[in-house]
N, C-alpha and C positions, 0 to 999 in steps of 0.2 A: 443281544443288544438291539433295540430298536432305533432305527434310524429319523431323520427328521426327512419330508418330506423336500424336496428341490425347492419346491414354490416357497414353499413354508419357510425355511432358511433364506433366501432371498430378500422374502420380506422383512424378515426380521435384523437383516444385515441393512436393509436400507433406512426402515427405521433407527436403528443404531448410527449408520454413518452420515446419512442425509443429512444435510444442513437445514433447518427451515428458512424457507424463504418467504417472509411476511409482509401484509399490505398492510397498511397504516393509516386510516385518516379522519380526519374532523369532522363533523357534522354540526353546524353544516359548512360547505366547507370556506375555507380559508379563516374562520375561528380559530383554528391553536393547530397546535401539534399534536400525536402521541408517538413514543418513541418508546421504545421495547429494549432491556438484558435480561441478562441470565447469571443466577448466582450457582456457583457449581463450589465443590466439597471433595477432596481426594482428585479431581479432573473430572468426577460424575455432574450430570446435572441434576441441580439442587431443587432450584424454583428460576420461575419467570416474573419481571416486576414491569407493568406499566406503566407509565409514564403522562399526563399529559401537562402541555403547556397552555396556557390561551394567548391569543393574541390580544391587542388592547380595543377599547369596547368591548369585548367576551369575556365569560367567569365559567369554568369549566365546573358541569351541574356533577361531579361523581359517577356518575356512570358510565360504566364501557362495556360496551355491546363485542363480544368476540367469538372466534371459532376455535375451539382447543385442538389439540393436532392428533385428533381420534376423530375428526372432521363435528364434535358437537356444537350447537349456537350457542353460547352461554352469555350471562348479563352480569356483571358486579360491579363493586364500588361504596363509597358512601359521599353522600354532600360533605364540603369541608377538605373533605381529601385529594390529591391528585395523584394516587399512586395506588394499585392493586398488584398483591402480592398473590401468583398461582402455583399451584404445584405439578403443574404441565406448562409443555411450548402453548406457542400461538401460532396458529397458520395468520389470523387477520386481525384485527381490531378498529375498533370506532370508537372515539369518545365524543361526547354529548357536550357541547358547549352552549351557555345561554347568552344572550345578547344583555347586555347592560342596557339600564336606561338609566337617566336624571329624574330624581325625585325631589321637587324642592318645594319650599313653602313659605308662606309670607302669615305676620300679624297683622291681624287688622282690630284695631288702629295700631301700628307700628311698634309703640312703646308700652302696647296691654299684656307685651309675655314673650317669652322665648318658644322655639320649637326644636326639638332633640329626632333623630334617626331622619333626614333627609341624606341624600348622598347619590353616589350610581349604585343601583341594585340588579339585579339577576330576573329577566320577564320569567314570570308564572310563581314568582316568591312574593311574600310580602313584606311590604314597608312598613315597619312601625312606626308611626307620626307618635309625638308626646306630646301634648300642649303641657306649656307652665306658667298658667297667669302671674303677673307680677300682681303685688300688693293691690289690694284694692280692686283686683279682674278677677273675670269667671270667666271659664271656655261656652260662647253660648253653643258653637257648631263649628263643624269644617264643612267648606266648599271648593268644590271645584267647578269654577268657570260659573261659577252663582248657582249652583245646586249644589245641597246640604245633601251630606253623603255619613255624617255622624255626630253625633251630639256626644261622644264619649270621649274622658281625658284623651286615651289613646285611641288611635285610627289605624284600622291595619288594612293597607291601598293594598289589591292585588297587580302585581304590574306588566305593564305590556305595552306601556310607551312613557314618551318625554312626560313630564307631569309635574304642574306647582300646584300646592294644598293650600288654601287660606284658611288658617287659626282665625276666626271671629269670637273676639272677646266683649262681655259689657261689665261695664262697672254697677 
């Protein structure tokens, strides 16, 4: 019968009884949360499910940057999401949060059309502007701050700050 070696058993006990003890934070920080369980199956563990929150101004971008507890760096997630489900512990993690900004937009002249997707959006996404002339209007351009940035129905702003579009309609 072969025996295990001292070291070897040790480790494997610690692994098994050790608790992980994980660090947890936002980037950048004070954006949101992330907070960490564990789903376990018979008392075994099962998976690990991350968690984040965002604070307000922030939209948390899907991704979580982490270390699984074989000490690897690992990355996952998807946009839309705020939860990544693993099938190992976590020594650490970071989720990615983006800053909101105001996207807003004006007709000109006022009563030539409406404007659709203004709102707070997520810096480095894009904003879909929609112009919709009313009767009798055509979209000639959008401007921002009197430079023409599109001539097409829709306008998609890439963002990175506060920002009003002007719809300029002619009859």
């Amino acid at each position: 019968m072969r025996s295990i070696p001292a070291f070897l058993a040790l480790l494997c006990i610690q692994l098994i009884t050790k608790p992980m003890y994980a660090q947890f934070t936002a980037n950048p920080a004070n954006s949101g949360t992330v907070s960490y369980s564990t789903v376990t199956s018979n008392g075994n563990f099962s998976s690990a499910i991350l968690r984040a929150t965002a604070n307000a101004g922030y939209a948390f971008s899907g991704v979580f940057n982490y270390v699984d507890q074989w000490g690897y760096q690992r990355s996952g997630g998807s946009y839309g999401s705020n939860t990544l489900t693993l099938n190992n512990r976590v020594q650490k993690a970071e989720g990615i949060f983006l800053k909101l900004y105001s996207i807003s937009a004006v007709s000109s002249p006022a009563d030539a059309g409406t404007i659709t997707g203004t709102g707070p959006n997520p810096e480095t996404k894009f904003a879909a502007l929609t112009a919709n002339p009313a009767p009798g209007y055509g979209l000639k351009n959008w401007t921002i701050g009197g430079t023409e940035v599109s001539t097409a129905i829709t306008y998609n702003h890439t963002v990175s700050k506060d920002t009003t579009v002007t719809a300029n309609f002619t009859k």
